[in-house]
N, C-alpha and C positions, 0 to 999 in steps of 0.2 A: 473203573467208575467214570461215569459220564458226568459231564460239566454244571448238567443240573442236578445230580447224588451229591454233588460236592458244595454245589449252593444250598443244599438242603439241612449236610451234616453243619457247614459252619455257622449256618442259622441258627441252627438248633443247639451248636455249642454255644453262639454269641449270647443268646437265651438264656441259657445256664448259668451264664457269669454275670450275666444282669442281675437276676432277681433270686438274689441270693437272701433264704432264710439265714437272720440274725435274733441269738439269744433275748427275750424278751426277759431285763434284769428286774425290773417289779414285780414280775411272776416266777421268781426266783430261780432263773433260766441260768445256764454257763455253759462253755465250750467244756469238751472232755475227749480223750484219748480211749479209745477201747484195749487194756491193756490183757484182759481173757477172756475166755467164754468159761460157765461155768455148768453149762446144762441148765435145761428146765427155765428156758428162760430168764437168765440170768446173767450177769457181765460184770465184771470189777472193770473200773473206769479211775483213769488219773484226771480229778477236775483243775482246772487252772485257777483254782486258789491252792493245789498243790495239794489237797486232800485222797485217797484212796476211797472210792467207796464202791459198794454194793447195788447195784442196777438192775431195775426191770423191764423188760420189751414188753411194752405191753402188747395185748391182744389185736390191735385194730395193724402193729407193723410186725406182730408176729412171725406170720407168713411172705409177706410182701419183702418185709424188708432184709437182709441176711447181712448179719454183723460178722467182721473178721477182727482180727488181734490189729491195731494202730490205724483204726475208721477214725476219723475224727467226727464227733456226736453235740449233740445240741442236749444237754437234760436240765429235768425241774425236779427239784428236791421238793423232797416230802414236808409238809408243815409241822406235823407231829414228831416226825423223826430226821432230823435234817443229813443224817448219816446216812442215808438210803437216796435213791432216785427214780425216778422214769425216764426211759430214754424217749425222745420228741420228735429227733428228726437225726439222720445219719448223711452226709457231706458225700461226693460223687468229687473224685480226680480231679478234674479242671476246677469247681468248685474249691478246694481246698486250696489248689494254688493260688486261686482268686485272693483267698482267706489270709496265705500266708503272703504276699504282695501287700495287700492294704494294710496288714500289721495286726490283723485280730489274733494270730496265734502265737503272739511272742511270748506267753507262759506257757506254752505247751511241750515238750519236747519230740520236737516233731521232725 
């Protein structure tokens, strides 16, 4: 890799750790663990209030986005049934280390 590939990748990571999506808590947002997959679009998630619950990927990160077993996830609970979620946004490697440095995933077990 040449000298300007590598000014490109560490741009591009410096980027990542800058502007990093945080849980929006009045839209009833939390960090979470993906702790299975369970088909059909579907994920049990450990959220950091320590609850288990049932998760949806929805349609628009269906495709794009590919969940594995200990992703750490951005979700917003349901208003009607707070025991359920949507998953919003899914954390990338450096990202996460970003996360657990600043101190956001000290209820996680991570």
């Amino acid at each position: 890799m040449g000298k300007k590939e590598e000014e490109e990748a560490l741009r591009i990571q410096e980027e990542l750790t800058r502007k990093i999506r945080l849980p929006h808590r009045d839209e009833r947002e939390m960090f979470g663990v993906v702790i299975a997959l369970q088909g059909a679009a579907q994920v049990k998630i450990l959220c950091e209030d320590g609850v288990e619950r049932n998760c949806r990927i929805p349609g628009k990160m269906r495709k794009k986005t590919w969940m594995r077993a200990r992703d750490i996830v951005i979700i917003q609970l349901w208003e009607i049934q707070p025991t359920k979620a949507d998953v919003v946004w899914r954390y990338l490697g450096m990202q996460v280390e970003n996360l657990k440095r600043r101190g956001f995933l000290r209820n996680l077990p991570v």
